[in-house]
C-alpha positions as CSV (number, residue, x, y, z in Angstrom):
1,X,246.3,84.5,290.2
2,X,242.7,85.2,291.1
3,X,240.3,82.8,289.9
4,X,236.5,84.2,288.6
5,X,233.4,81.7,288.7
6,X,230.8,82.3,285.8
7,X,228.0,81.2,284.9
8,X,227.0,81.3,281.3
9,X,224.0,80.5,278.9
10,X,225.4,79.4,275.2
11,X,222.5,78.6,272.3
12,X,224.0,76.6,270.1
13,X,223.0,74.5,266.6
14,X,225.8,72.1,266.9
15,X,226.9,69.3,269.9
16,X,230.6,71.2,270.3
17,X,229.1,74.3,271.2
18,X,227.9,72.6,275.0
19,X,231.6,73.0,275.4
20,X,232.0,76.5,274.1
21,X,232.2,79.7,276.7
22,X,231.2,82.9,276.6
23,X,234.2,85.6,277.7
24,X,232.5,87.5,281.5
25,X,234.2,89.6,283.7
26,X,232.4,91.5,286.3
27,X,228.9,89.5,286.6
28,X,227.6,86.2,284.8
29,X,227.3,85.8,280.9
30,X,225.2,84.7,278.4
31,X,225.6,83.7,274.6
32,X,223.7,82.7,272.3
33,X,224.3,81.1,269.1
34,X,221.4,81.6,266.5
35,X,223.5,80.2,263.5
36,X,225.2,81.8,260.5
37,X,223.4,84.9,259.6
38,X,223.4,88.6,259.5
39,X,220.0,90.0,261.1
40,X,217.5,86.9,261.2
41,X,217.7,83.5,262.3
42,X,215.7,80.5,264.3
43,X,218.0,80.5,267.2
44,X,217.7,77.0,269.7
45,X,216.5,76.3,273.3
46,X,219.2,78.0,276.2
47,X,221.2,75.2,277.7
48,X,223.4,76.6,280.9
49,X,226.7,75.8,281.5
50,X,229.9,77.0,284.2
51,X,233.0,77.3,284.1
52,X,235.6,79.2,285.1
53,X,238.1,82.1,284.4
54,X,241.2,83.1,285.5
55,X,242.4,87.1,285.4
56,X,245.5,86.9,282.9
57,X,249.2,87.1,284.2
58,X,250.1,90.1,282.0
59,X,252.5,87.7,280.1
60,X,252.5,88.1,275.8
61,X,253.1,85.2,274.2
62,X,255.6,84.5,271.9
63,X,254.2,81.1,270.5
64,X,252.2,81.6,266.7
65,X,248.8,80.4,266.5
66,X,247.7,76.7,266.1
67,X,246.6,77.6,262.6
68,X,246.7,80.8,260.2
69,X,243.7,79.7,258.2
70,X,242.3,83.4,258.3
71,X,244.5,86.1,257.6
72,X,244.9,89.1,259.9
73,X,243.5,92.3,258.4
74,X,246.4,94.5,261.3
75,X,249.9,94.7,260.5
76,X,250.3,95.2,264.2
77,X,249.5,92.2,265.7
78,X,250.0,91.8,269.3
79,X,250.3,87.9,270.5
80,X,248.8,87.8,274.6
81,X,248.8,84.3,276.1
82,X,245.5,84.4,277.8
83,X,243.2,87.3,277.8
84,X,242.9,91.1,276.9
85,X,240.5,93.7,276.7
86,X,240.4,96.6,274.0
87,X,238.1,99.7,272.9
88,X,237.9,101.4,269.9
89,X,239.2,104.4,269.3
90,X,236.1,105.7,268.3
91,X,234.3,105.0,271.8
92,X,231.5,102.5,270.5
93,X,233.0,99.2,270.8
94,X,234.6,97.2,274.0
95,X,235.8,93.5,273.3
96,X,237.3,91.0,275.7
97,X,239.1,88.4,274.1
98,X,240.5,84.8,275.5
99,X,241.8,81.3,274.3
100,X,238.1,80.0,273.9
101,X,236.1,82.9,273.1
102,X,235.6,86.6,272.2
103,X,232.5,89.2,273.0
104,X,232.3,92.7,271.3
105,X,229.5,94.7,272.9
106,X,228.2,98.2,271.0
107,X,228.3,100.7,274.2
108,X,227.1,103.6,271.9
109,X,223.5,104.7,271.8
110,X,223.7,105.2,267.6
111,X,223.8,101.7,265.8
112,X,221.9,101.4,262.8
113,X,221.4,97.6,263.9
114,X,219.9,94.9,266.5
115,X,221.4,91.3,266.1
116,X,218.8,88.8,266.8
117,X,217.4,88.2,269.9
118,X,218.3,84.2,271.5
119,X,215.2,82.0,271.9
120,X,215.1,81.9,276.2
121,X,216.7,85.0,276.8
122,X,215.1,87.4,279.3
123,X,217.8,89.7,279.5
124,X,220.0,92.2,277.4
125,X,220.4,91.3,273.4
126,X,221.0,93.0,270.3
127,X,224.1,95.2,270.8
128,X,226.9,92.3,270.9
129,X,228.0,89.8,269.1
130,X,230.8,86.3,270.6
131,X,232.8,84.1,269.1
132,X,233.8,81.0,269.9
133,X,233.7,77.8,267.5
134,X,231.3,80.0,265.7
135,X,229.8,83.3,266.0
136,X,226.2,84.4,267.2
137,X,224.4,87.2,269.3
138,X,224.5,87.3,272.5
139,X,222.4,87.5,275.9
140,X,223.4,89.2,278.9
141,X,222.9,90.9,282.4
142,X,226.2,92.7,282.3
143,X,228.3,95.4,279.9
144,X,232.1,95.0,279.1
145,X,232.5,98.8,279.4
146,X,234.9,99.0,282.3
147,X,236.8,95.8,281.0
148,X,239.3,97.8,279.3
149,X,240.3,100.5,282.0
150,X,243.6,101.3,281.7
151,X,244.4,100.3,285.3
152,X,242.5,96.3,284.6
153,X,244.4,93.4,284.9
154,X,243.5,93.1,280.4
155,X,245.2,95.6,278.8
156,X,249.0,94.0,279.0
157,X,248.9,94.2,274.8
158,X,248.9,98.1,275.7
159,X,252.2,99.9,274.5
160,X,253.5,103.3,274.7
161,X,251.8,105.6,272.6
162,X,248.8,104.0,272.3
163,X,245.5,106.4,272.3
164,X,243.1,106.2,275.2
165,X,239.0,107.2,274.6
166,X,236.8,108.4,277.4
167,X,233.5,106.7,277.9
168,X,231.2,107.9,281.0
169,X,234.1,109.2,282.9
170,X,236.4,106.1,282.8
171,X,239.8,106.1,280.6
172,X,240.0,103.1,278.3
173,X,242.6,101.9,276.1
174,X,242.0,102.2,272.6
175,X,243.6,99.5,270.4
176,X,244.9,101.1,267.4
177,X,243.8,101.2,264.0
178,X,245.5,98.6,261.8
179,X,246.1,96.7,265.4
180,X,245.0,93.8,266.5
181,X,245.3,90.9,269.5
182,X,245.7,87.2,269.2
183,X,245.0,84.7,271.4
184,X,245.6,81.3,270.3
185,X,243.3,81.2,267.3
186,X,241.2,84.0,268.3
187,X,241.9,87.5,266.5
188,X,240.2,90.9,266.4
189,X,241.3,93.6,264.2
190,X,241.0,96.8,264.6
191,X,239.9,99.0,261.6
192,X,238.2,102.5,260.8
193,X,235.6,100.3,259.2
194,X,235.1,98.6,262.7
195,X,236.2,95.5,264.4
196,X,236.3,91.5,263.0
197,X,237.1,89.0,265.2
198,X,237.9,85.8,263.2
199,X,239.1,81.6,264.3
200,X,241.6,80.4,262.7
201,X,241.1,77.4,263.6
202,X,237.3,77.4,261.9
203,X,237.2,80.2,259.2
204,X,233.9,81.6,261.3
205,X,233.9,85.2,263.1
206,X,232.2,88.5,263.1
207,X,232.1,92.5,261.9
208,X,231.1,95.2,264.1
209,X,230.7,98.8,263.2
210,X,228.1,102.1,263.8
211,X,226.5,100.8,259.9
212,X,226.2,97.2,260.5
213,X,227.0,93.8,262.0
214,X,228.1,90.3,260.0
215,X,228.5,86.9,261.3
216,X,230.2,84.8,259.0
């Protein structure tokens, strides 16, 4: 199994979030964590972090989350054991999602939204959103576009059937309406009305769609 070194920026309000990690596949990542809020917020200072990810086995899990505290939205959920990456069918979405973290990024060019932008961050904002512990905006130097090619290592959950959606050339695969992926207590749903990603474990997560954005 291959091994990927990232290097990650996380704003957080709360001590557990130093140990919190922001989802990165093909360059380093940044999150940022501005608090519980919709559009505005008084996010804190950028402190950096590293860890590292491995690319998944391919292998679904067949063990039930740790907790069920948040109900899925999909009757089609599809259990991975340690990391996947989706698009929407509609084109405008890609997500990546692990054991410790999830990051949607808005590839389309006609959102009716920016999220906030992370005190300290010098890079890209305002077109994705992560969850770990809790949800915020996030900061970053890369896109998640290619993450969900149908030849990647992340797209094991894929079955036959499934729709596909072209964005700049590349074939992605599209998880399914009224589908979603778990991992561990992470969850993202897939909806006409967009995507929520939600923890069990801590009731907090995030909407995504063309109209709007929620962190909750």
């Amino acid at each position: 199994m291959r091994s990927l070194r990232l290097v990650l920026l996380v704003v957080g309000i709360a001590p557990v979030l130093a140990a919190c990690s922001l989802i990165g596949m093909t360059g380093p990542r940044t999150g940022s964590a501005p608090g519980v809020q919709t559009s505005v917020g008084t996010p804190s200072s950028v402190p950096t972090v590293s860890i590292s990810l491995s690319l998944p086995s391919g292998a679904l899990s067949s063990a039930a989350p740790a907790t069920t505290a948040v109900a899925t939205t999909g009757t089609d959920v599809r259990k991975v054991a340690d990391a996947a990456a989706f698009a929407m069918p509609s084109g405008r979405i890609v997500c990546i999602i692990a054991d410790d973290s999830v990051r949607c990024d808005y590839i389309s060019s006609d959102k009716a939204w920016t999220s906030p932008q992370p005190k300290g961050c010098d890079l890209a904002w305002g077109d994705s959103l992560y969850l770990a512990q809790v949800a915020g905006s996030t900061c970053h130097g890369d896109t998640l576009a290619d993450t969900p090619a149908l030849d990647s290592d992340y797209v094991s959950w894929r079955r036959t059937g499934d729709p596909t959606v072209v964005v700049n050339g590349l074939t992605l695969a599209a998880l399914p309406y009224g589908s979603a992926i778990l991992v561990g207590t992470l969850e993202c749903d897939s909806a006409t009305t967009g995507v929520t990603c939600t923890n069990s474990s801590t009731a907090h997560g995030f909407t995504l769609s063309r109209e709007a954005y929620r962190i909750f």
